[in-house]
N, C-alpha and C positions, 0 to 999 in steps of 0.2 A: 504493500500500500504506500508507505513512504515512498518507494523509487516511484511508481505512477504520479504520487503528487508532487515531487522535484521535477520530474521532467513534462509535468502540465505545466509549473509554475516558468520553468526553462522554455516553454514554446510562450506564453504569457511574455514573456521580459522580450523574447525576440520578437511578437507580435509590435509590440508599445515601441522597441527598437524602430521598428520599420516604420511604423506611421511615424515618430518625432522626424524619423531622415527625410519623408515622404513633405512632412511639413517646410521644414527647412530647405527642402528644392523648390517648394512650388511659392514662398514665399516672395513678393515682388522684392527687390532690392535693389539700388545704384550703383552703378560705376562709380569706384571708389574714386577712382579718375577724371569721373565725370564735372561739368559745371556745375554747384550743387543749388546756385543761388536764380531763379526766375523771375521777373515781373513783368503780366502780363495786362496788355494796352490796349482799352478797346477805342472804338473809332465812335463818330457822329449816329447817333439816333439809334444806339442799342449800348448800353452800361455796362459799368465791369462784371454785373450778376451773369452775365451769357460767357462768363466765363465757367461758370461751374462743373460743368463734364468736363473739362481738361483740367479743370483744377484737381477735380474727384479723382482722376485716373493719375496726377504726376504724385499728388501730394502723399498718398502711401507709399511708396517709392524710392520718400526720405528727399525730396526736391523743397527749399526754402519759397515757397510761392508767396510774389505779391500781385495782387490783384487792383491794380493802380486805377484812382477816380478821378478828375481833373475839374477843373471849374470852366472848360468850353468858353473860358471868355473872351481870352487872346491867345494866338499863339507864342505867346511869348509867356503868358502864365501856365501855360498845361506844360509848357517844357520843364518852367522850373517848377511844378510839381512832380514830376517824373525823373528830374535830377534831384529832389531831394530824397525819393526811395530810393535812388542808385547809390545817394551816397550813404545811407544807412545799411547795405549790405555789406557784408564781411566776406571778401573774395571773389572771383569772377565771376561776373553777371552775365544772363542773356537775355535782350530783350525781344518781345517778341507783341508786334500791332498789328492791328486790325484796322484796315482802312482808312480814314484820318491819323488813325494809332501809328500809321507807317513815318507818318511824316514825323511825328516827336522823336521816336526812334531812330531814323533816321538825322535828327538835331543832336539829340542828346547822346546818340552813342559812340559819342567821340571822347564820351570819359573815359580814364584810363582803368576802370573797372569793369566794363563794357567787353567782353569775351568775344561779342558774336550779336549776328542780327537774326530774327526769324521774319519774316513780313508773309502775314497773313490777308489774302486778298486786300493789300493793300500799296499806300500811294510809296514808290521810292523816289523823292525828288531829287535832284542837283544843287548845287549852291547856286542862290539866286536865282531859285525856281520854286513856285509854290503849288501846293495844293490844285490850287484852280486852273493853274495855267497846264497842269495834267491832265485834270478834266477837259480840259478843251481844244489837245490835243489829237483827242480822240471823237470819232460820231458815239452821242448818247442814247442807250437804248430808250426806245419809246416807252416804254415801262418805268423807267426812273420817274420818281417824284420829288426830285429836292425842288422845296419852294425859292422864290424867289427873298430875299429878306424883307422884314417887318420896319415900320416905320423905328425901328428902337434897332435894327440893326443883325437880327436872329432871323434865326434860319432853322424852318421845322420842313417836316416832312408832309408830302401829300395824303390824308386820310385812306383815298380812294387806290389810292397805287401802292399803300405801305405793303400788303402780303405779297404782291406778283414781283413787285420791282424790287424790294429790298429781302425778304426771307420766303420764296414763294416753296422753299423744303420746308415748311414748319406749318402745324396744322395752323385754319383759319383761328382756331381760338388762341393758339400761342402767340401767331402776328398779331390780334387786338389788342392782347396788354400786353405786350411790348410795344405797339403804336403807344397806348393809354399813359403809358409811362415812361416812353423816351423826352429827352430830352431838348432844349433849343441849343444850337450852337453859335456864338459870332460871326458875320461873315469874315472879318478879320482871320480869322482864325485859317481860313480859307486860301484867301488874300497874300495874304503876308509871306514871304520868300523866307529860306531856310536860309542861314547864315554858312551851314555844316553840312557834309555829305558824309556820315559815319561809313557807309558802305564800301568805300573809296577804299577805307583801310582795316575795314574788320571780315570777316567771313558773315558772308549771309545766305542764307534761304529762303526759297520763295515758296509756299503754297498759292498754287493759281486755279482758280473757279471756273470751272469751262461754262457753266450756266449763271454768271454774273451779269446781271441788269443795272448792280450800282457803281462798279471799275469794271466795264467791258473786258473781257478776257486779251483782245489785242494789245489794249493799252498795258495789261498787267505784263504780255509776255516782251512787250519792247521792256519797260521799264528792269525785267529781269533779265533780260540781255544786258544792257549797259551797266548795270550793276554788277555784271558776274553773278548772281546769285543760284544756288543748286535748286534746279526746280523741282516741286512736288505737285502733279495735276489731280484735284478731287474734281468730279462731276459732281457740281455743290451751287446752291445763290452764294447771294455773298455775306449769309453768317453760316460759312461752314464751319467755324467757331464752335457753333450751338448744334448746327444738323449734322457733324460727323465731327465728335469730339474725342474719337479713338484716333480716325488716322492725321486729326491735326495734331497731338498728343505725342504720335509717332515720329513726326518729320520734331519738333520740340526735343525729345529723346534723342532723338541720330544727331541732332543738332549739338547738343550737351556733351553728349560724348565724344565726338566728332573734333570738334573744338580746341580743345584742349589737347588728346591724343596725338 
């Protein structure tokens, strides 16, 4: 009886054996190597909240994420609220925007903590090149609704265009309150030329939207030519951010590790 119940307890220890190893492989973990510190920049008429599936997938991970808000009132203040979170990081950063998001990134990421760019359907401008003068580079799809500005100088979005033109992958109810709760931006903000070209001299990547209504796909794939950037094409509108927040997650990841190695 005793040897039967040693060597139950002996398949027992090896049973428990095998699931902690079991555990221990399938746990997510970092490149020890890796970039460990992110903040992530959203653009015009969708918040830092549409960040949260790429937040959810980096942040078990062991990746330091910030999830940057801006006050849209100039360009010159969203920058330096996105250089005050770069300088609160301890170690190389990557930033990584989202449409209006591209152009801060592209300002700001000429700090010397600044690792790397990710640009997310978004703008990569030149020095002495702005936002708009991107936009208008390129024909705008008939589905875009950016308004014209407001007697006060903001800049909302079309009611009637917000689901097709801007998130037409997200159901009608997620496009409402995200219209209901975006934001106004300055046109300034717009307007106003980039002093910095970070791209120039950091490594960047590009995610491009082949079903983009609000950065037409041509404009995004010239702007990643001149930039050098390594591209990544999702079949996405342009919060693939929100509607495919694994394989932006992924190009983020290669990014990180990438980098620095």
């Amino acid at each position: 009886m005793k040897f039967i119940y040693a060597g139950f307890d002996i398949a027992i220890n090896n049973h428990l054996l095998l699931l902690q190893l079991c555990i221990i492989k399938t746990t997510p973990t970092m490149n020890t190597s890796a970039i460990k510190n992110i903040i992530l920049v959203h653009g015009a008429f969708a918040d830092g909240s549409g960040w949260e599936g790429v937040y959810n997938i980096l942040a078990p991970k062991g990746y330091n994420i910030t999830v940057l808000q801006y006050p849209m009132t100039s360009l010159e203040a969203d920058v330096a609220a996105l250089n005050n979170a770069i300088d609160k990081q301890e170690g190389p950063t990557l930033l990584v925007g989202h449409s209006y998001g591209g152009t801060l990134v592209t300002e700001a990421g000429v700090s010397p903590k600044v690792a790397g760019i990710v640009y997310v359907a978004a703008f990569e401008p030149e020095v002495n090149e702005s936002t708009f003068d991107l936009v208008q580079s390129e024909p705008i799809a008939p589905e875009n609704g950016i308004m014209n500005p407001d007697e006060k100088g903001f800049i909302y979005y079309e009611k009637a265009k917000y689901h097709a033109g801007f998130c037409a992958d997200l159901s009608k109810e997620k496009a409402a309150f995200m219209y209901a709760s975006h934001g106004a931006i300055a046109v300034s903000c717009f307007t106003t030329p980039v002093k910095n070209a970070a791209w120039k001299t950091k490594p960047s990547y590009a995610i491009i939207t082949t079903e983009d209504k609000g950065i037409v796909p041509s404009l995004q794939y010239k702007m990643a030519k001149r930039s050098g950037a390594k591209v990544t094409e999702i079949q996405a509108s342009h919060v693939v951010f929100i509607s495919h927040p694994e394989e932006v997650a992924a190009v983020i990841e290669e990014a990180a590790n990438e980098i620095i190695n």
